[in-house]
ZAMI-87643 format. One record per residue (C-alpha): z, y, x; residue in three letters. Coordinates in steps of 0.05 Angstrom, whole numbers, padded with zeros to 5 digits, always signed. Layout:
ZYXAla
...
This chain:
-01141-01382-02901Unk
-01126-01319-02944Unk
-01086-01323-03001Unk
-01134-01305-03066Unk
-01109-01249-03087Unk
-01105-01222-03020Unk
-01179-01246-02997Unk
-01194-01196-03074Unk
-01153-01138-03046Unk
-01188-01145-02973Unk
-01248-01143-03012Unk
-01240-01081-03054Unk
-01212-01040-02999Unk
-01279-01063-02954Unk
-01331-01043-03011Unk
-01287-00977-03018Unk
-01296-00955-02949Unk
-01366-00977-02947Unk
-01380-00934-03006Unk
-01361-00869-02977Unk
-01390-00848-02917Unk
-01328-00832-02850Unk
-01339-00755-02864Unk
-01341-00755-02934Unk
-01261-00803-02936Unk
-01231-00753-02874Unk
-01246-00691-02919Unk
-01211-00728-02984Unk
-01159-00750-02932Unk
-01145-00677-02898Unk
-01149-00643-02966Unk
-01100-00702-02991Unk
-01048-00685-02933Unk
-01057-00606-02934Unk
-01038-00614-03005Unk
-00975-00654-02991Unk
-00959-00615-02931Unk
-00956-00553-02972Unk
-00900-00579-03023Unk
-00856-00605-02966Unk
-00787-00579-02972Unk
-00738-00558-02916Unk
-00706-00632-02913Unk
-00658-00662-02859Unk
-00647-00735-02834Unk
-00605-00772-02794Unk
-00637-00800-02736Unk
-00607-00856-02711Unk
-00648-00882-02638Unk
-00629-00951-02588Unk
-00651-00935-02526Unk
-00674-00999-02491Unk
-00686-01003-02412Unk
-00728-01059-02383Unk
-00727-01061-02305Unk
-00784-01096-02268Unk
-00785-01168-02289Unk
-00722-01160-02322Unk
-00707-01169-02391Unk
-00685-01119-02447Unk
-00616-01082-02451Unk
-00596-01037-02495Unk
-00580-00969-02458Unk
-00538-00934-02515Unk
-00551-00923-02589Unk
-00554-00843-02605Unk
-00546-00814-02677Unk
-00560-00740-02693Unk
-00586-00701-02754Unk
-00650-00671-02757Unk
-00680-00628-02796Unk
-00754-00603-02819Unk
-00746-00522-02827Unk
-00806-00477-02836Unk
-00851-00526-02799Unk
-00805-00532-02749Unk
-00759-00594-02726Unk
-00687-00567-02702Unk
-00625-00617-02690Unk
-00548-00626-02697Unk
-00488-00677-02685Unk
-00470-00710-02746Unk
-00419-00674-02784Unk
-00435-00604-02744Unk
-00432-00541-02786Unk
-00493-00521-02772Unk
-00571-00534-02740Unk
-00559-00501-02661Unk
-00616-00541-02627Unk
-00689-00543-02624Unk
-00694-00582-02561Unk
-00666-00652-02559Unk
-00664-00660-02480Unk
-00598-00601-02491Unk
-00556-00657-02534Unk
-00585-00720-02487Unk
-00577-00711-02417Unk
-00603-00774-02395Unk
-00647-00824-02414Unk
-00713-00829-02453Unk
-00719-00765-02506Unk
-00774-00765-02554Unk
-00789-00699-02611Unk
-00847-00689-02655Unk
-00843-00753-02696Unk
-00802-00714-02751Unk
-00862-00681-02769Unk
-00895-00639-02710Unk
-00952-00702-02699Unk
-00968-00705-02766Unk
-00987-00636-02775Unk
-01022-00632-02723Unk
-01060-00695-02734Unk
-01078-00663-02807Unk
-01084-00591-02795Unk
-01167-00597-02796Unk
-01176-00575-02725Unk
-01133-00608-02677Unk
-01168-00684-02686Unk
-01224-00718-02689Unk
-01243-00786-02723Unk
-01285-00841-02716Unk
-01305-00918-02727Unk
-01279-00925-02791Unk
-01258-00995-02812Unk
-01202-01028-02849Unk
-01153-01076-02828Unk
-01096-01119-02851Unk
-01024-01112-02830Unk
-00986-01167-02863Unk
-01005-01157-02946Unk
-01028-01097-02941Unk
-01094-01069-02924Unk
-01110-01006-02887Unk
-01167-00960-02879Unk
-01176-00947-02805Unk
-01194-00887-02761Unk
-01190-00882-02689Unk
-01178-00802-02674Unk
-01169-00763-02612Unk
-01135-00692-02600Unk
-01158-00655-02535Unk
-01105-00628-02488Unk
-01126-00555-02508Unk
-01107-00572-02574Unk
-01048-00608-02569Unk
-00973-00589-02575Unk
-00953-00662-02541Unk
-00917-00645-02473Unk
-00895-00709-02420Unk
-00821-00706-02380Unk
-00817-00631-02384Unk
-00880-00614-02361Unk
-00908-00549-02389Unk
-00977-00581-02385Unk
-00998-00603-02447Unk
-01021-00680-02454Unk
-01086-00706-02494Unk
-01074-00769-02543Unk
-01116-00813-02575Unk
-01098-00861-02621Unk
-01096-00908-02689Unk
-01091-00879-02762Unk
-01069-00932-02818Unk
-01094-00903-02887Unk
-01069-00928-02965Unk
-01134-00931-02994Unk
-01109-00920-03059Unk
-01057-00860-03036Unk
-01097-00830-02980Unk
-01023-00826-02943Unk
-01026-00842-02880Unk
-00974-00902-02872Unk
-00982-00918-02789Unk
-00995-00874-02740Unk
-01002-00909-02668Unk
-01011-00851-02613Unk
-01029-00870-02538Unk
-01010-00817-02490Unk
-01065-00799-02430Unk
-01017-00790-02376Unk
-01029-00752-02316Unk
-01004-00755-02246Unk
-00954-00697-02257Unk
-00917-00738-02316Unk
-00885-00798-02265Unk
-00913-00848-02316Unk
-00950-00887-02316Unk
-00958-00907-02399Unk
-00942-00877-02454Unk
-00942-00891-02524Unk
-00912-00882-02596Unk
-00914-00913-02663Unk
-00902-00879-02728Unk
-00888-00911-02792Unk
-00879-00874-02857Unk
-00869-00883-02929Unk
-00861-00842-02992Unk
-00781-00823-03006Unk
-00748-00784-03058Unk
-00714-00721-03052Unk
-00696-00685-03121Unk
-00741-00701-03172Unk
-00799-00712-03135Unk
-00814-00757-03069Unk
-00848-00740-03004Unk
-00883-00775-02948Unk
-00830-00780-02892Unk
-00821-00809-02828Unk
-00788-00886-02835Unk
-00782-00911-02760Unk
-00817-00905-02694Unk
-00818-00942-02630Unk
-00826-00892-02568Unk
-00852-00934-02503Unk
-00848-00909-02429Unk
-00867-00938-02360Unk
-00847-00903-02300Unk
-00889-00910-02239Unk
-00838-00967-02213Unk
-00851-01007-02277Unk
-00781-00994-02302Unk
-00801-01000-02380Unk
-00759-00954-02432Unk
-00770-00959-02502Unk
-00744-00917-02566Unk
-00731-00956-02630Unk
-00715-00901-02684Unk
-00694-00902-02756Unk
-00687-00840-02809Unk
-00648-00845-02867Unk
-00598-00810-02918Unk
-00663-00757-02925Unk
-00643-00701-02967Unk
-00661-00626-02971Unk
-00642-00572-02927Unk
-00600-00516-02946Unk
-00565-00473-02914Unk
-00501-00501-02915Unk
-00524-00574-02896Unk
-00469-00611-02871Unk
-00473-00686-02863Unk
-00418-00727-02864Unk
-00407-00794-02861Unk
-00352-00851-02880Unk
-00308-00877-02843Unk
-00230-00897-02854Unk
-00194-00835-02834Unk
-00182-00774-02870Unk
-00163-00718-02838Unk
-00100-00671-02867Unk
-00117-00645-02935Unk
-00100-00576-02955Unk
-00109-00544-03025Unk
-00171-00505-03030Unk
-00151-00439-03047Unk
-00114-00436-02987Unk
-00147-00405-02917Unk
-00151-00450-02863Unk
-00103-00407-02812Unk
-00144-00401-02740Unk
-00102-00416-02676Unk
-00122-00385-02607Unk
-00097-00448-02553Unk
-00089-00411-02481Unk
-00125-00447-02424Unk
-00089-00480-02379Unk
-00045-00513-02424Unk
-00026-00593-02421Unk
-00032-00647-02473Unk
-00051-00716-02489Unk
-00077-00758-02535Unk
-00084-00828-02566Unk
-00145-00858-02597Unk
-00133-00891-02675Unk
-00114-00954-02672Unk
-00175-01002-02700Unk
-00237-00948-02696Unk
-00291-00990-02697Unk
-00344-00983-02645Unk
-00392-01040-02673Unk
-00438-00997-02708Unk
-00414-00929-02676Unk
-00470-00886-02630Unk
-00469-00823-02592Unk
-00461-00767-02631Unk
-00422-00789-02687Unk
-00350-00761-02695Unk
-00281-00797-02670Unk
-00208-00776-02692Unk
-00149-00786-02637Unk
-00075-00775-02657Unk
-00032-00705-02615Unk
+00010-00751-02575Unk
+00055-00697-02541Unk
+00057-00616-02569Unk
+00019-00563-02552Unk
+00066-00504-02540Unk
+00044-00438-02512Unk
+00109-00386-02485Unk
+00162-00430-02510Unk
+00125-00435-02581Unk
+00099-00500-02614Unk
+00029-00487-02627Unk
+00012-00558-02658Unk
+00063-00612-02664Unk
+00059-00679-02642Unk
+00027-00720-02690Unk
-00033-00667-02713Unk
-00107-00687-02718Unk
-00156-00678-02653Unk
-00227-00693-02676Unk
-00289-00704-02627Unk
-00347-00733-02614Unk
-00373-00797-02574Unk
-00408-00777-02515Unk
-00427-00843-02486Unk
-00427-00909-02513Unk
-00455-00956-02461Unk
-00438-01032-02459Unk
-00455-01086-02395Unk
-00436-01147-02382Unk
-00375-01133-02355Unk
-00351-01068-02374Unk
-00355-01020-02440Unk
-00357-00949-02425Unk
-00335-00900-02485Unk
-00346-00826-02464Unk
-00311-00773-02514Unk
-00305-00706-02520Unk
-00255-00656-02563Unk
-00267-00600-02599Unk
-00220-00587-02657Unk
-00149-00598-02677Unk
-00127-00591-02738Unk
-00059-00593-02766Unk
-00021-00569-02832Unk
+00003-00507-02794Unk
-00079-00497-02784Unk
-00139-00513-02727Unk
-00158-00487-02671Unk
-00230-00501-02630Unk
-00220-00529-02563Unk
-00256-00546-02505Unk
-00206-00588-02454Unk
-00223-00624-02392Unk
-00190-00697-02386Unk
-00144-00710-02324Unk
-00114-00778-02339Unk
-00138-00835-02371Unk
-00089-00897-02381Unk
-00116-00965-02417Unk
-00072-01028-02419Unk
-00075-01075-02381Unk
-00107-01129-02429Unk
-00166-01079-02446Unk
-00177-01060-02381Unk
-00239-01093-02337Unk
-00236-01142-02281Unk
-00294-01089-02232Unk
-00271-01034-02203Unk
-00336-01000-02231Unk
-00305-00922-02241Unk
-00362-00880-02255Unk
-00352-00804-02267Unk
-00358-00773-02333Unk
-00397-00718-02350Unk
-00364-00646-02347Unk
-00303-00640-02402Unk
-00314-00717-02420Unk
-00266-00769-02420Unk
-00290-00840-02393Unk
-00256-00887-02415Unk
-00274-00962-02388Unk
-00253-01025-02417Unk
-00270-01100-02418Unk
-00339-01124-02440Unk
-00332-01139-02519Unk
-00284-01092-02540Unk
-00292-01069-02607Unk
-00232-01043-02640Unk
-00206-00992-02599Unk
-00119-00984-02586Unk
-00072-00938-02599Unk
-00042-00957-02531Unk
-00104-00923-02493Unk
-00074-00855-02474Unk
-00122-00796-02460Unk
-00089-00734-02422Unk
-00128-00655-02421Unk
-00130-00587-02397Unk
-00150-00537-02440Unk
């Protein structure tokens, strides 16, 4: 049995959409959205996704956790590691070699769902989710009108799908999308739910993106699914750098004075430790990790960094099974009071002590300029004692 005040809300929302007739409510809906479409500012987000793999009658693991920024300019969804300099990427599959990659839920879908021409609607109803009730449209979009594309195909892919209306709002707080696949796509299903939510930015607030969950089944029933988040939404400028806490800071210098750059030759030899007690319990791919110059860096009988200087990176892979942890890392700056210098070194060595070491003899390969490092299941703080040796 409803709760009364519930049951009342049920029955406002009901005699609400019965009052207006389906065409009259998508109109009020699409002018509603152009409207807020229009004062959307350039904003960014960070996305953070787990990446979940179920194989055929098996039961869920997580495959990784990825966090990158993304952004909203011009219309247009563009990406970056956390803490980069600057927006390089418009296509996600460049940053994520491997594994399930979903775009468009920053904001491409929603446009597109709203844009007046793309979709069509029908049976409207309304429904509960939890408290809340919903007016409900099913909708459509053709493939001839649609900018959704499957595993790289260049075909595009017709949806169809369920749109969760606040009566009172008009903003759209669910969208549920259902992908019609097609031989070409090696899937065999394909879906995607969207849930969003008014946020501020400035003095005003926006209808964003909140979470999604991105399901795939390949054609051997091996089941993937995306569960995404977006947070710390702000707006884009130029100069948009996101950074975020952690407990090392790097070497301060004072800020009227210029950060000296420093040419490092290849072929040059040097190795690293990783800081003792970074903790990997909340850490993903993508976010930033600081190792310690174990050795110098000296170039024609000259010490171009000295033992002890800063080398920052960025986790690559971050994969745990039931017997092993993989970290994968790559470096791409040192930095030192003498000045930094942006490197791009390929690992040679990798030594982990014994006690953090696994049991298997499991040795994957890396991926090109990343050092794999493996230790035991349930490691979490990582040692200074795990030695990391490069090529530049």
């Amino acid at each position: 049995m409803r709760p009364p005040v519930l049951a009342a809300l049920l029955l406002v929302a009901q005699a609400t959409v019965r009052s207006q007739s389906p065409d009259i409510l998508v109109k009020r809906i699409l002018e509603h959205m152009a409207q807020t479409l229009a004062v959307q500012p350039n904003y960014t987000c960070v996305e953070t996704v787990e990446r979940w793999v179920t194989a055929k009658k098996g039961k869920p693991a997580l495959q990784d956790r990825v966090r990158f920024e993304v952004a909203l300019v011009d219309g247009k969804e563009t990406f970056a590691w956390p803490g980069a300099q600057k927006f390089e990427s418009t296509d996600v599959s460049t940053m994520l070699s491997r594994g399930l990659r979903d775009t468009g839920d920053f904001a491409t879908e929603l446009r597109e769902l709203f844009d007046g021409k793309s979709a069509t609607f029908s049976n409207l109803s309304e429904e509960q989710i939890g408290t809340s009730v919903f007016t409900r449209f099913d909708f459509a979009v053709p493939a001839e009108r649609s900018g959704l594309t499957v595993n790289q195909s260049q075909q595009r892919a017709a949806y169809r799908g369920e749109l969760f209306i606040d009566p009172a709002s008009l903003d759209p707080r669910r969208i549920q999308i259902v992908v019609e696949v097609q031989p070409g796509h090696g899937l065999s299903a394909a879906s995607k739910q969207l849930n969003l939510a008014r946020v501020p930015i400035g003095a005003s607030d926006f209808l964003l993106p909140q979470s999604a969950d991105v399901r795939a089944t390949r054609l051997d029933n091996v089941e993937f699914l995306n569960h995404i988040e977006f947070t710390s939404c702000r707006q884009f400028t130029g100069d948009s750098v996101l950074k975020f806490d952690d407990p090392f800071t790097p070497p301060s210098t004072p800020a009227s004075a210029p950060v000296r750059e420093i040419t490092v030759p290849a072929g040059l030899y040097f190795q690293v430790r990783l800081v003792e007690g970074f903790d990997l319990t909340d850490r993903a791919v993508g976010d930033p990790i600081r190792t310690t110059l174990d050795s110098d860096i000296k170039s024609n009988g000259s010490v171009l960094f000295a033992k002890g200087a800063t080398v920052e990176g960025r986790i690559t892979t971050l994969t745990r099974t039931k017997n092993v942890t993989f970290l994968g890392i790559t470096l791409e700056t040192i930095i030192s009071a003498s000045g930094r210098a942006s490197i791009h070194p390929k690992p040679w060595d990798i030594r982990v002590p014994q006690p953090l070491a696994p049991r298997t003899g499991l040795n994957p390969s890396g991926k090109d300029f990343e050092a794999l490092i493996r230790m035991r299941s349930g490691v979490i703080r990582l040692s200074s004692a795990i030695l990391i040796f490069w090529r530049t």
